[in-house]
SEKE-214221 format. One record per residue (C-alpha): z, y, x. Coordinates in steps of 0.05 Angstrom, whole numbers, padded with zeros to 5 digits, always signed. Example, Ala and Ser with C-alpha at 12.3 -4.5 7.8 and 13.67 -1.06 7.14 Angstrom:
2
+00156-00090+00246 +00143-00021+00273 
This chain:
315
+01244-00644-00587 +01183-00607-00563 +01196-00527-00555 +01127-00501-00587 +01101-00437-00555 +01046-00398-00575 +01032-00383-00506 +00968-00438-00509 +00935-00395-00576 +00939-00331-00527 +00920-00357-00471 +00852-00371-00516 +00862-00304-00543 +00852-00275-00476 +00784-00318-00455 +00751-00290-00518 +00764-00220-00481 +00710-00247-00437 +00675-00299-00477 +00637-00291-00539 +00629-00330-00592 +00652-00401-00570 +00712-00409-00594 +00704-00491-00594 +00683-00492-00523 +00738-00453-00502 +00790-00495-00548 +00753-00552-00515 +00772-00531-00448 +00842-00513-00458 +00853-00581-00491 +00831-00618-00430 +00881-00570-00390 +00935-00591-00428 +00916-00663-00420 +00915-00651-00341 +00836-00671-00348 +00770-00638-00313 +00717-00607-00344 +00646-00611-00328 +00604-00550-00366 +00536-00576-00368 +00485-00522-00398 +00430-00472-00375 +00443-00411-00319 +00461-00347-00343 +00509-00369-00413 +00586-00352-00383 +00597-00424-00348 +00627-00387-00290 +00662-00335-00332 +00694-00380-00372 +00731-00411-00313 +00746-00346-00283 +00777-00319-00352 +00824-00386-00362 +00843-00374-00279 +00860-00300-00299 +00897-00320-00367 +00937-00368-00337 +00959-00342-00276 +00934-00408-00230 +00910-00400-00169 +00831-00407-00162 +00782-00422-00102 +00702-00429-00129 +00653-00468-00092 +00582-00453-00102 +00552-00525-00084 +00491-00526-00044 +00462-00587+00002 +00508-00559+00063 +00567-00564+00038 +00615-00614+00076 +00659-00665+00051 +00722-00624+00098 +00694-00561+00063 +00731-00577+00007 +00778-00626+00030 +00805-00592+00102 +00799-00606+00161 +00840-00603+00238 +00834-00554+00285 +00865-00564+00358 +00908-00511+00382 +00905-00500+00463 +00963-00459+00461 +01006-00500+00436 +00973-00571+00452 +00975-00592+00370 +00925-00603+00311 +00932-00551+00259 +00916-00564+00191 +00857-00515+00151 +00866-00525+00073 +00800-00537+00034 +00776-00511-00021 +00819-00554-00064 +00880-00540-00047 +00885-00485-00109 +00911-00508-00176 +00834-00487-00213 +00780-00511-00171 +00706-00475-00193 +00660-00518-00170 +00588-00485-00181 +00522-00530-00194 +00564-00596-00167 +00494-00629-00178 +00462-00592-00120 +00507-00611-00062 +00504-00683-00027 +00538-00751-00060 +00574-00753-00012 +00608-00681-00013 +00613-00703-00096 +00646-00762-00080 +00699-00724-00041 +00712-00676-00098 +00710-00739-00150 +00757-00777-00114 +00811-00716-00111 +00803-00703-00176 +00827-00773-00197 +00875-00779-00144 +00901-00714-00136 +00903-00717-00057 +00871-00712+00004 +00873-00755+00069 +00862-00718+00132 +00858-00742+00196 +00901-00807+00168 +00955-00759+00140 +00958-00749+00061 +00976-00689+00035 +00974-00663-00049 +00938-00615-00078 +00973-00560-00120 +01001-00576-00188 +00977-00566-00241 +00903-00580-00219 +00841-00577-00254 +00765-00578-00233 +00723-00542-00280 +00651-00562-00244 +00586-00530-00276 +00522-00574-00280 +00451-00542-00305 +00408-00602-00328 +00343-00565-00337 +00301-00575-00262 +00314-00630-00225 +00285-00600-00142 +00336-00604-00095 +00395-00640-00151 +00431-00699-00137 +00445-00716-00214 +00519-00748-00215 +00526-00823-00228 +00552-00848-00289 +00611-00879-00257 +00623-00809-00223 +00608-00774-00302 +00676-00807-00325 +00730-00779-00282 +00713-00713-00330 +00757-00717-00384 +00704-00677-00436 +00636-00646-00423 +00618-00592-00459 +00553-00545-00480 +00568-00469-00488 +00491-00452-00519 +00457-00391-00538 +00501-00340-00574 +00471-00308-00645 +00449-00244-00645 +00507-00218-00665 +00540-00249-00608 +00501-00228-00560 +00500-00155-00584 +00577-00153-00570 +00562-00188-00504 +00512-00127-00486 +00570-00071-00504 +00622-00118-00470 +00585-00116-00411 +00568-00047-00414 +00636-00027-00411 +00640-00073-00340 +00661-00129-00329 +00696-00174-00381 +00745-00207-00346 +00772-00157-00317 +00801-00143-00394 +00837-00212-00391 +00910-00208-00378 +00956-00253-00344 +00999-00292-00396 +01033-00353-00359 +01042-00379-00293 +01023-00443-00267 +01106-00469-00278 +01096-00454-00356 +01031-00493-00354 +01065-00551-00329 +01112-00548-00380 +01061-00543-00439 +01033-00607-00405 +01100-00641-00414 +01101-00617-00483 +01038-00644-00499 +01039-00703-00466 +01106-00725-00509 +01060-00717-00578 +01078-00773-00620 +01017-00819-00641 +01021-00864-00690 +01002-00940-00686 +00940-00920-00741 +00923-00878-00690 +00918-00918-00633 +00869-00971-00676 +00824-00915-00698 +00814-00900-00621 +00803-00966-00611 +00759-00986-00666 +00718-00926-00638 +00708-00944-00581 +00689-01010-00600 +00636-00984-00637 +00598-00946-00582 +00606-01023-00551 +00572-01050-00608 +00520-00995-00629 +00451-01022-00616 +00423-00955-00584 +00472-00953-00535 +00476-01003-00469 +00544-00977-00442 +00600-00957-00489 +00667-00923-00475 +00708-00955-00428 +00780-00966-00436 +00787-00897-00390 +00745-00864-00441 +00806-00895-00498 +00861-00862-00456 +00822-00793-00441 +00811-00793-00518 +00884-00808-00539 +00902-00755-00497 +00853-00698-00515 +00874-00723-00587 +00943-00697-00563 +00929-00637-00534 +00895-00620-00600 +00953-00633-00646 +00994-00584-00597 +00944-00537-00594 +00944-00537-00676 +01036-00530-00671 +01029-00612-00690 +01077-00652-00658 +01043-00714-00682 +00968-00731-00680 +00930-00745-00737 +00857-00770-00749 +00815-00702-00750 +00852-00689-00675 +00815-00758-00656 +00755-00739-00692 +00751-00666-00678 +00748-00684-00593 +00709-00755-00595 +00638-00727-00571 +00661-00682-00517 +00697-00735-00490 +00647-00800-00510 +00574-00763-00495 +00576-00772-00423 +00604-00833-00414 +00557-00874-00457 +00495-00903-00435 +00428-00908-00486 +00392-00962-00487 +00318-00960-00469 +00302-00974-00539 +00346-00904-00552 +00302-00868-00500 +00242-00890-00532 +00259-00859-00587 +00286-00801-00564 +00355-00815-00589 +00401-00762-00585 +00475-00779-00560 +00508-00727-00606 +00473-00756-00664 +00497-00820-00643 +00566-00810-00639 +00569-00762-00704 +00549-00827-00739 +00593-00868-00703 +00645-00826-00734 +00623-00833-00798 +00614-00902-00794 +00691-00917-00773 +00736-00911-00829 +00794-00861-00817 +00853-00885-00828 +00903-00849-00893 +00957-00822-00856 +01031-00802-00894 +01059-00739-00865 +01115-00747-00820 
């Protein structure tokens, strides 16, 4: 029997101290937590990318190293590396970057492939070899990477295959007026995380990751996923549809939300409410698409309304 807690809805509470206004990103976000997923925040400088991650570090009481990605940055700079110790004749082991439990990892597009292959490939293994020795990273673990599209000098855009080991991308946008008057007096006040308070520790995380991970989804379920994903196969504007990784990333967003909401059972509108964040960067358009300027929102919005949802009898 799963032990709700309300400790998820505060730890949300306590981000809005420092983020205005986008309440679906951040609900975003601390779904893909729960699912033990990355997050890659793609959107323009200057919106709260970074303060976002800094507020869910502070909230939940993880451990956090940031990265701010340029072309320098080294593979071992995040990984670790050796050093050899005269005194005592042995190789000593320097943690990288990712040994933290919420890595920050700043404009990922502007370091090397190769240092973004190194972060990508601890991210879906959760460990890093070192001079032939394996060692894991801290648990829980979560990348929350930050990715402006807008300027392409000195990027190295992230391939596609790279693009799926995020479990959701999300857009935070401009805030309304309104918003962005309380972001003025916010600020004026200093700074707005440091209003966030602790509220969990990285043990209790682990355990709302248990809890949401033993959501029960039906079999209805399960072929709405699938019949989704089949469609973004079969839609004629787009070239590469979700992949069976996509399914299982989707299925288990589509958990986190039905915790998130005191559910323990999922029901269509958790599938629905999480299928672009975690379908818009993992499907391809085709050239016709691009032609036309097809957007891959729009896209998937009618994919949705296209797939029948399935009539589901409370458990």
């Amino acid at each position: 029997m799963i032990n709700y807690t309300s400790d998820a809805a505060e730890i949300i509470n306590q981000v809005k101290e420092a983020v205005v206004g986008k309440t679906d990103v951040i609900e975003q976000v601390m779904m893909a937590i729960l699912a033990k997923g990355h997050v890659l925040i793609e959107d323009i400088p200057g919106l709260g990318k970074t303060t976002m991650a800094l507020a869910f570090s502070k909230a939940m009481g993880l451990k956090v190293n940031r990265v701010q990605f340029t072309p320098d940055v080294l593979p071992s700079d995040l990984t670790g590396f050796t050093v050899y110790r005269k005194e005592t004749g042995e190789f000593v082991y320097q943690p990288g970057a990712v040994m933290c439990n919420l890595l920050l990892a700043d404009e990922i597009n502007r370091t090397s492939p190769k240092t973004q292959a190194a972060l990508l490939e601890v991210m879906e293994e959760r460990q890093v070899t070192v001079d032939g020795k394996t060692r894991k990273v801290d648990n829980p673990f979560v990348v929350i990477a930050t990715e402006n599209p807008i300027g392409s000098a000195g990027t190295q855009l992230l391939p596609e295959s790279q693009l799926d080991r995020f479990m959701v991308r999300v857009k935070m946008g401009y805030p309304t007026e309104e918003e962005e008057i309380e972001i003025l007096k916010k600020n004026h006040a200093g700074r707005s995380v440091d209003l966030i308070r602790n509220v969990t520790s990285a043990k209790e995380i682990l355990i709302m990751q248990q809890e949401a991970e033993e959501i029960y989804v039906h079999d209805r379920i399960y072929s709405y996923i699938a019949r989704l994903s089949k469609a973004t196969r079969e839609q004629e504007m787009i070239e590469v549809g979700l992949s069976p990784r996509g399914s299982v990333a989707l299925s288990a967003m589509a958990k986190a939300s039905a915790y998130l909401h005191r559910r323990e059972y999922v029901i269509p509108d958790d599938v629905a409410s999480v299928f672009t964040s975690v379908a818009s960067h993992r499907v391809q358009l085709s050239t016709k698409a691009k032609v036309a300027r097809a957007n891959v929102s729009e896209l998937l919005e009618q994919i949705l309304d296209e797939v029948p949802s399935p009539t589901m009898r409370e458990r």
